[in-house]
VEXDOTI-140330 format. One record per residue: residue in three letters; x, y, z of N, C-alpha, C, O, CB in turn. Coordinates in steps of 0.05 Angstrom, whole numbers, plus 5000, padded with zeros to 4 digits. Each point is the difference from the previous one (the first is absolute). Glycine has a CB too. Example, Ala and Ser with C-alpha at 12.3 -4.5 7.8 and 13.67 -1.06 7.14 Angstrom:
% residues 2
ALA526448865156498250245000501850245000502150005013494149775012
SER503150444961501650245001498550225014501050225004501449654953
//
This chain:
% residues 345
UNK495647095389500550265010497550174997498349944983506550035005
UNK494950225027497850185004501450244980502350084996495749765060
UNK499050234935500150324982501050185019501450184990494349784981
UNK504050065054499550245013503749985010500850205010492549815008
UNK508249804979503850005004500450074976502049914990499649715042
UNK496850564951501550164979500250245003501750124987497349624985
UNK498750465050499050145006502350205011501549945018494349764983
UNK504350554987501950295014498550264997498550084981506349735004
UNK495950325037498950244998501850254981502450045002495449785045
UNK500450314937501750164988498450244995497749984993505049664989
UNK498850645022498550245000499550044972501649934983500150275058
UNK496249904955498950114973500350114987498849974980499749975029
UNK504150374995501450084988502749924986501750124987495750095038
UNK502349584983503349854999497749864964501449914983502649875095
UNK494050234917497949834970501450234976498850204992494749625036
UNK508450134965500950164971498050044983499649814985504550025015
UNK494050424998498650154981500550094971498450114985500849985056
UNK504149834953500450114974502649984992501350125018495350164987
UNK504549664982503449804989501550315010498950235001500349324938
UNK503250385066502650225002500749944970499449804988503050185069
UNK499050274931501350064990503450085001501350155014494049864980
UNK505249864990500149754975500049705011501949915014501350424955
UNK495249555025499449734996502049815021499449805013499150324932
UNK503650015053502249775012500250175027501049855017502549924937
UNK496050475056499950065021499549985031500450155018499849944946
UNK498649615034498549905019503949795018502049874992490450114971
UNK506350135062502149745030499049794991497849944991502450265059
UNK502549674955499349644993501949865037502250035010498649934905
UNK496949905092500549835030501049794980499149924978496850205070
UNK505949814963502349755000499849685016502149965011500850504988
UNK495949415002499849805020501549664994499249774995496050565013
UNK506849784994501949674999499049755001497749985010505050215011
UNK498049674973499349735019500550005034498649925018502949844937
UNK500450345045501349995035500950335004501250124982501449285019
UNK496950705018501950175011497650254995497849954989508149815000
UNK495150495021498650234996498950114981501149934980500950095045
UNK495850164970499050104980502350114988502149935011493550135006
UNK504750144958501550294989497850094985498849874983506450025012
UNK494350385011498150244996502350074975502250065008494850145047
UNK502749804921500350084966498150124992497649995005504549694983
UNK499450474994497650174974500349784978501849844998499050765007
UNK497049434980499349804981502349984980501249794994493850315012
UNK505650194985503050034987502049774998501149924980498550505037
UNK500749485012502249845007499749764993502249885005498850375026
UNK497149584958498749784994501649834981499949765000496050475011
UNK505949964969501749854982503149945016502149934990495150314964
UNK502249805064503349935018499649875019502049975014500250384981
UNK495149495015499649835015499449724984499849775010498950615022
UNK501149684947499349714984503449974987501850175003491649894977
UNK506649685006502749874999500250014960498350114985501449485074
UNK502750294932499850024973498749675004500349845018504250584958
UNK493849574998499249764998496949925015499049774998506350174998
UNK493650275017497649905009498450214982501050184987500049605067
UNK495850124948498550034989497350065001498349845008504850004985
UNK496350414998497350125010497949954988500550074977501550255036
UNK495449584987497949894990497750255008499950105023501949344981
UNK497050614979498550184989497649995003499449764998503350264979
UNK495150125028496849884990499650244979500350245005497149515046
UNK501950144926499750214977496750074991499450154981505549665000
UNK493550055036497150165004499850344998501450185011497949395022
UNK498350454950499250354998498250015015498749795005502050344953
UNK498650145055497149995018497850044974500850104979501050175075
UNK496549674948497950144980498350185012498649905017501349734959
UNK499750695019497950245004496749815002498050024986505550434979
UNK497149385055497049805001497550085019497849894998505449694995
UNK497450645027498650075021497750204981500750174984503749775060
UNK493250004964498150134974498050075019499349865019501349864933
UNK498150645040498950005017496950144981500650204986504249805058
UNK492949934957497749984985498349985005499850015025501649894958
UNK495950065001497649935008498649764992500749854982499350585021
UNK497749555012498949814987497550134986498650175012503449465020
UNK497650264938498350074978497049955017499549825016504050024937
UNK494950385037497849955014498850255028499050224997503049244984
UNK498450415042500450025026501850285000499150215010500749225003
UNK503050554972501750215002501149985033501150195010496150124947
UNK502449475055501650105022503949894995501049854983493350095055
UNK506750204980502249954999501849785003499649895022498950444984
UNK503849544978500949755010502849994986500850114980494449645027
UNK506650035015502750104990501049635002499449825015501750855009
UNK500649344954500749785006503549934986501050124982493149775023
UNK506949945006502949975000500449674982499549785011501350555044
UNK500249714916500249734985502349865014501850175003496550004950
UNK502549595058501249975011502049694988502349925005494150435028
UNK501149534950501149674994498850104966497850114997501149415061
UNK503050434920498649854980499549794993501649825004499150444989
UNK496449694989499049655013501049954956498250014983494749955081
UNK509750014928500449904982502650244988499250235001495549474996
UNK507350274995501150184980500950135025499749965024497550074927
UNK504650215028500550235019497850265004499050105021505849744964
UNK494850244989497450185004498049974999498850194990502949995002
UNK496449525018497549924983497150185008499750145020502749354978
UNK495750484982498250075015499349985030500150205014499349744946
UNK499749775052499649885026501950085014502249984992495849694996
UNK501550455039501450015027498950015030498250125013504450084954
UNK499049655036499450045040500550265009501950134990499849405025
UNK496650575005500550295015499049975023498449835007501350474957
UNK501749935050498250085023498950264996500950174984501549565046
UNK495250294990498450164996498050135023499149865017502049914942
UNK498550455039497750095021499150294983501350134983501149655073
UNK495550264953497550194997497750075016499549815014501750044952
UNK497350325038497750035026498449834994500249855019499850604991
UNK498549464976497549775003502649814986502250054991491250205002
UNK504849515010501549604994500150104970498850194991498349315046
UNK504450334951500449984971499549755004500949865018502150494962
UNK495049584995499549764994501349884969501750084985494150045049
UNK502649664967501149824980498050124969497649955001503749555041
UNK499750664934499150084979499950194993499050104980499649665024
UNK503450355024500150345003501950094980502249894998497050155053
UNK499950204929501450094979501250355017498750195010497749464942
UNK505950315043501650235013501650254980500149944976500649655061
UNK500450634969500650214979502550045010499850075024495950174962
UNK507149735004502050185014501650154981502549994996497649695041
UNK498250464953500950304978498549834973497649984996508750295023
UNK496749604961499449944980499549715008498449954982504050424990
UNK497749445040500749735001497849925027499650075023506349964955
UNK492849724998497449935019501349775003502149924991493350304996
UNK502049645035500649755010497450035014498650185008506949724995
UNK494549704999497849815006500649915023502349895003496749994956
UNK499150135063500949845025499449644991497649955001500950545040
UNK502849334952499449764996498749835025497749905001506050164965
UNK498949975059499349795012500250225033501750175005500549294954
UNK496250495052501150185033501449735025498349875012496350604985
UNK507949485008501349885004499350005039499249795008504150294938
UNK496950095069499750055023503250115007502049994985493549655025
UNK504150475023501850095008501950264978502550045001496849455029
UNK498750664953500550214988500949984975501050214990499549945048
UNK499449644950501749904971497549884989498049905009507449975005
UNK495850214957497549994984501349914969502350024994494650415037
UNK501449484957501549884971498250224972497650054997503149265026
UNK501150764965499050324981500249894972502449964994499950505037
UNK496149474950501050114975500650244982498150064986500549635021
UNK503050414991500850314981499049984979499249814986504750305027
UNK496350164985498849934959502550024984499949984975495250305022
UNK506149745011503349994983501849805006499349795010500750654989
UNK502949634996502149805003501750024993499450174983498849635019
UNK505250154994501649974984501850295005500050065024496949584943
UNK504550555017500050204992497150265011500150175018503249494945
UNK495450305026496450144999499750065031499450235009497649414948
UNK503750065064498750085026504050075007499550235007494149375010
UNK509050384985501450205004499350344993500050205015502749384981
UNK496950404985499550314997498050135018500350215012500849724942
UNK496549905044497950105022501549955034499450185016495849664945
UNK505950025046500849935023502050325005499750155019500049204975
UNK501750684988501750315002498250244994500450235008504049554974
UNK493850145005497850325008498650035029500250215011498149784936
UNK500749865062497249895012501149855032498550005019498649874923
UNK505650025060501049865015502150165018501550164989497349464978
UNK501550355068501750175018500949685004499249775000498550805024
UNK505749664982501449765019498849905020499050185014504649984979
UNK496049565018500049985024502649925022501749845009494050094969
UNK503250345021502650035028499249815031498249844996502850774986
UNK499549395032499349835020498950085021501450145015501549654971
UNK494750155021498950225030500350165016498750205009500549604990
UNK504349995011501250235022501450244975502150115006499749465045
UNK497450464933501450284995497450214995498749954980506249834994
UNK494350415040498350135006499650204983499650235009501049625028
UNK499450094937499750264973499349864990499749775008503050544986
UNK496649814977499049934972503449974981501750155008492550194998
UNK506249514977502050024979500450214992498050164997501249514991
UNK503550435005499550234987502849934971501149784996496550615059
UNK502849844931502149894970501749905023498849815011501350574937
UNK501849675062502149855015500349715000501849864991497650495035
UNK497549574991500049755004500049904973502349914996495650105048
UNK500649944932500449954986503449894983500049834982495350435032
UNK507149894997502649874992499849935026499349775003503650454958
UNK497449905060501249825013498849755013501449825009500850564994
UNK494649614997499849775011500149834983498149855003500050295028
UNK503949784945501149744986503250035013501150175014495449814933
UNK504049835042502549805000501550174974498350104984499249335035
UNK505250634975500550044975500649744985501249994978500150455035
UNK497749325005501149694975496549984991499249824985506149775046
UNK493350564979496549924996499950074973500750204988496749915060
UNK501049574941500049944976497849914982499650094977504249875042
UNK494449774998498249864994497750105026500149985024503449614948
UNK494850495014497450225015498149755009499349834985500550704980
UNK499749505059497249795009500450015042499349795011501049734928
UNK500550685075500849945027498050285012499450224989506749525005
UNK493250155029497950255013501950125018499750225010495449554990
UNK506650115005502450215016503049934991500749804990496250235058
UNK504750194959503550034992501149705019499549905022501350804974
UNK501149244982502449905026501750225007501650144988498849394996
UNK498650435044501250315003503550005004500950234998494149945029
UNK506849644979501049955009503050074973502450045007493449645034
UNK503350324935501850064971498550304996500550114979500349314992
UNK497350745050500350224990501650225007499850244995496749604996
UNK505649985028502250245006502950034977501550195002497149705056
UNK501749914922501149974985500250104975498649964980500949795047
UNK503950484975499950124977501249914969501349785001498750525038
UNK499949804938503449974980503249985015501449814998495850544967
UNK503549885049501050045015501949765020502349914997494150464990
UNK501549595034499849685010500949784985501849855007494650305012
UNK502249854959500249754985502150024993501249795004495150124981
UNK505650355003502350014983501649895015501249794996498050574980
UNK500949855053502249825025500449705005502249885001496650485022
UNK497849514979500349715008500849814969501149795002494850295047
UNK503550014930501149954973503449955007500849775002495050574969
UNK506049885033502950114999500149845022502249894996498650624983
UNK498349375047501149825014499849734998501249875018498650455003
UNK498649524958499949795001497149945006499149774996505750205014
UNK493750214998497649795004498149974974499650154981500349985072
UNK499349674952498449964981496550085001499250115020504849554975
UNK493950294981497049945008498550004978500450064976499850135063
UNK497549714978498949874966496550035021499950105022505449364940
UNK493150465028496750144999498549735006500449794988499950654970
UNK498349595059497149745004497450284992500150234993501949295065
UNK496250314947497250124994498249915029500049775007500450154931
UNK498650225073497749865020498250245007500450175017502649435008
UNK494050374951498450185013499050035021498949825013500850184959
UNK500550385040498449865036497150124991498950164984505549935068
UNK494749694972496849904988498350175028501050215009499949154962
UNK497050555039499250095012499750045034498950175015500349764939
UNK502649735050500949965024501950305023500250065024499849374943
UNK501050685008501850225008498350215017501050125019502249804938
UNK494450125036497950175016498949905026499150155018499649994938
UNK501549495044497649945021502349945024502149884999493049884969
UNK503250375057501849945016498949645014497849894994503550765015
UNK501149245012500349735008498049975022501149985022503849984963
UNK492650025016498149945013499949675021498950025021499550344936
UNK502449475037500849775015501650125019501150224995498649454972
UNK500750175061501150025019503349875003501850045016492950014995
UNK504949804971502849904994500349854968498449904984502150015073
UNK502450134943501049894971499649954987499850104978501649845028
UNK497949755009498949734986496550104982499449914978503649715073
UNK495550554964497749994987500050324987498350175003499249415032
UNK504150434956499950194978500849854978501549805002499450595024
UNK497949714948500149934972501150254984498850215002497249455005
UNK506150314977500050214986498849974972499949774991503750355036
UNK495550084958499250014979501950014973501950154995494750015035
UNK502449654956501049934967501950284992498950225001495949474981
UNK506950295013501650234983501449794976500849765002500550655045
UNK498749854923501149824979503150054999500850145019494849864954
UNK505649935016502749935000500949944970498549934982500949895067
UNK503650234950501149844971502850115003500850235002494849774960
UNK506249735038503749934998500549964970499749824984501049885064
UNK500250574953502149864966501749824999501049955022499350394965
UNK500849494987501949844993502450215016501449975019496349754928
UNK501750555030502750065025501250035027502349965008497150144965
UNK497350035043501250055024500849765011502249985013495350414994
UNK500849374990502349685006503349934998501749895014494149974968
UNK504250254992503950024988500650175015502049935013498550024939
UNK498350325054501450195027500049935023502050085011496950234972
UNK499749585031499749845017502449785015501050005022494750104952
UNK504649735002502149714996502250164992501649815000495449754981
UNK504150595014502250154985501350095040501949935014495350324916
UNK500949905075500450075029500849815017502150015012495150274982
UNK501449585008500949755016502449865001501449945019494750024975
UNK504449974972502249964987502350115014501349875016496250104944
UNK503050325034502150185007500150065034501750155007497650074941
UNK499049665071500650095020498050195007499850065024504549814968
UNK494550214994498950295007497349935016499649775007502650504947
UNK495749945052497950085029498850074984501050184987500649955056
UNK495549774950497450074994498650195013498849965022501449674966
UNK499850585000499050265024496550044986500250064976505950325033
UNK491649604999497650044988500650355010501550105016494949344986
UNK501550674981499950305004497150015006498549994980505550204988
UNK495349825050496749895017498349745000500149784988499350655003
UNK499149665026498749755020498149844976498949805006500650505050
UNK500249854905498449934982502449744982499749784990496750785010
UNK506349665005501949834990500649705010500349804986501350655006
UNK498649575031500849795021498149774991500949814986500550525059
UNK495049714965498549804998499649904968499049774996498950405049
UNK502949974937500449874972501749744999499449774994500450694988
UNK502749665028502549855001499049705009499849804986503450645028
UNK496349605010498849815018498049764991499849765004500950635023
UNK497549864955498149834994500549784973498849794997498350615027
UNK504749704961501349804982501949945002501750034982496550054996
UNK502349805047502549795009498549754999497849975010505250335023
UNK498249534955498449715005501849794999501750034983494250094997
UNK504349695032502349784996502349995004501649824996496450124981
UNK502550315033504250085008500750184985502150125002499949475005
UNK495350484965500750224987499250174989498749904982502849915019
UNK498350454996498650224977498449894983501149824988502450435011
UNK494449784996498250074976499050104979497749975008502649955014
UNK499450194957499650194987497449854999499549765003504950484977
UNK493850035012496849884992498050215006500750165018500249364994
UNK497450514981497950245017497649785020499149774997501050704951
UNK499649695066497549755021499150305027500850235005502949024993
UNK494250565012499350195034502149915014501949855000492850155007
UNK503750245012502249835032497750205020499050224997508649734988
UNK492249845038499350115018501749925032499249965023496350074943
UNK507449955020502549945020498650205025498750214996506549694965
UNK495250035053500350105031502349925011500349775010495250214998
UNK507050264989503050035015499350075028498750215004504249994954
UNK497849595070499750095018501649825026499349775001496550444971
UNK506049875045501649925021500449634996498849835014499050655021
UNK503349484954500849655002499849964971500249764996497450055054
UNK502150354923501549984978501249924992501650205000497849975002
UNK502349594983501949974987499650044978498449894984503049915041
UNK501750514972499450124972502249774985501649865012497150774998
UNK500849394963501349904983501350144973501349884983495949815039
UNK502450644978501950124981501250295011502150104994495349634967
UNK499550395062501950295006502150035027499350005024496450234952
UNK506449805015502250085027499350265012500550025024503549764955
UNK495050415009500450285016497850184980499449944977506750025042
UNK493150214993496850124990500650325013500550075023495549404983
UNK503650694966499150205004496750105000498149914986506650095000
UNK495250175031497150065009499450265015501650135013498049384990
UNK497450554992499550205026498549985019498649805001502250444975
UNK499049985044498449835027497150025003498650204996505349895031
UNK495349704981497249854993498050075022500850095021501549524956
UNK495650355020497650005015500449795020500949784994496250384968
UNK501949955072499149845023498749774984498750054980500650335058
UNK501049404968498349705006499749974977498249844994499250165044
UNK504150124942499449934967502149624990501549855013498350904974
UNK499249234990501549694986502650084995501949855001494349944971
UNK504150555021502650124990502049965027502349914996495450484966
UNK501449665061501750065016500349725014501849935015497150604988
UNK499249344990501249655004502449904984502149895008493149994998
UNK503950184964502149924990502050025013500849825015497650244952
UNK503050255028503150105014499949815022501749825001498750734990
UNK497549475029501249865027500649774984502550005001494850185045
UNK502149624939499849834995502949874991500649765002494650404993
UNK507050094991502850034987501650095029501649855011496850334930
UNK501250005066501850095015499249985030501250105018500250174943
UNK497249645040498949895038498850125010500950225004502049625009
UNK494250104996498250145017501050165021499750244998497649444991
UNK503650255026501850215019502350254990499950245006499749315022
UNK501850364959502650094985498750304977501450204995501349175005
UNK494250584989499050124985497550145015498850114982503449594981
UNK496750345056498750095018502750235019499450215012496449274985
UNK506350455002500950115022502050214985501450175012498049405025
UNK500550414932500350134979498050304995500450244999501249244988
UNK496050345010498550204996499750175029501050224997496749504962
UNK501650255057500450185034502950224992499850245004498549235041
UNK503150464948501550144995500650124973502050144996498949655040
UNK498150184952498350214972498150215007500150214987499749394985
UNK498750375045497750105017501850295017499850254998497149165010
UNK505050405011501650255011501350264986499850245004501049395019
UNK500650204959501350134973499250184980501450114984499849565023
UNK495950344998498350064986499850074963499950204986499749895066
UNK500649614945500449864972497650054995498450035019504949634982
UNK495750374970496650084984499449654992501349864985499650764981
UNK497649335044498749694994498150064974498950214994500949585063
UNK500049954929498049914986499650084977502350064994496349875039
UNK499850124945500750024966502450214986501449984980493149915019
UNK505250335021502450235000501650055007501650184994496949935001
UNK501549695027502149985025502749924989500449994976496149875059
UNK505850084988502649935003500149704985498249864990502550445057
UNK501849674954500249714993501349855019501050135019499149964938
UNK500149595041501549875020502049734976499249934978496050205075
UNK506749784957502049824987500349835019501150075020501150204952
UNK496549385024499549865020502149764986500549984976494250205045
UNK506649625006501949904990498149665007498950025022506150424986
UNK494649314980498449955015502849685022502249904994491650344961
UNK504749745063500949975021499949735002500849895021498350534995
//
């Protein structure tokens, strides 16, 4: 398949600039397996799921990693985004991207407030390998003085306190992701209490998003795109939640496109996994999934891997002809946007 049969036009006002209030306030599109859309508010989400199925989580924190500084010396300006850590959760070493007016080279010592760093290695295509002078605790604290959300391009501001709660998850737990799953940040107490009191169940994966989430799909088709390494880790439990579901009858619902490719990615042999490892799964049209039935999510970028996936669950046509009519509707797409409840097909 070609990149360009992912491709929709969508007006630019319709790019959500900034979460509604309260949290759960956002339309949720409905898309069955068979039969017509239903246009819902997110609200309604605990009366479309059943007793006995089960919501899977991504419990990733964003980290305040977008740093914007100088380089020692020169003093010219340079900003860069930690994106991979190369050991641990907070280690010194990390992958970033990066730009500045003249090249940054390899030995370049940089300032961003309190917290220095070493350009190690200059990688190409804008990524670069840094050592910090800190780590652990030491570089959190500096990461929360010194460090802005990165929010995502199409949102045309700077962070402000707001983003800060809201662009987490309230299950965000374990800090190391350059962007939200956005898809658990419509999710209140509230919510939970309801889908609690009806039977559903849920339990938490981990999958940091890495840096793939920024680059757009440059190949002309599928096949020669590569996605990039993201880390991952399945608990003993979410497996028992998992098999417990299955057990009882119940529908594995991932709660975004971070949740889903976890799942996916530690299926092996007919069954769940627990373990931490990469994945550079690429979900895309001719898939056979092996744990998620139905996926909550929000709506994705033209010609993106995200909006393959979905096609990928709920049918390229079926989910294209979805979104056209989100478009009409004029649903808010993308990190702030609406949500959608896909059945897969």
């Amino acid at each position: 398949m070609r990149v360009s049969d992912f491709d929709f036009q969508l007006p630019e006002p319709l790019i959500a600039q900034a979460p509604v209030s309260p949290r759960d306030a956002s339309r949720l599109l409905v898309l069955p397996a068979a039969g017509a859309v239903e246009h819902r508010a997110f609200t309604d989400l605990p009366d479309l799921l059943a007793e006995g199925d089960l919501l899977v989580f991504n419990d990733t924190r964003v980290l305040p990693a977008r740093l914007l500084g100088l380089k020692e010396g020169s003093g010219g300006k340079v900003e860069m985004l930690l994106v991979e850590p190369l050991g641990g959760e907070l280690p010194r070493r990390w992958r970033a991207i990066g730009k500045a007016g003249k090249a940054i080279r390899e030995g370049a010592r940089l300032r961003f407030g309190e917290l220095g760093a070493e350009v190690e290695r200059v990688e190409g295509e804008g990524f670069y390998t840094l050592a910090l002078d800190r780590e652990g605790p030491a570089l959190e604290a500096a990461l929360a003085a010194a460090g802005r959300l990165p929010l995502p391009p199409y949102i045309r501001r700077e962070p402000d306190a707001e983003d800060a709660e809201r662009y987490q998850t309230i299950f965000a737990r374990r800090p190391g992701s350059a962007a939200a799953p956005t898809a658990g940040l419509h999710f209140t107490p509230a919510i939970l209490a309801r889908l609690e009191a009806r039977g559903v169940a849920r339990t938490a994966v981990t999958l940091h998003v890495g840096p793939g989430t920024f680059l757009p799909v440059r190949a002309e088709t599928l096949e020669g795109h590569r996605m990039h390494e993201e880390r991952y880790e399945v608990s003993e439990a979410a497996v028992e939640a998992v098999e417990a579901c299955r057990a009882r009858g119940g529908r594995v619902v991932a709660v975004g496109t971070t949740a889903l490719r976890t799942l996916e990615s530690a299926f092996r042999a007919g069954g769940l996994r627990p373990g931490a490892g990469r994945t550079s799964l690429f979900v895309r049209p001719g898939y056979a999934f092996g744990v998620v039935d139905r996926l909550v999510t929000n709506f994705h970028l033209p010609r993106s891997t995200l909006l393959m996936l979905v096609c990928a669950l709920g049918g390229r046509e079926r989910v294209l002809a979805a979104y056209a009519e989100a478009v009409a509707c004029r649903y808010r797409f993308f990190s702030y946007g609406d949500a959608m409840l896909l059945t897969r097909g």
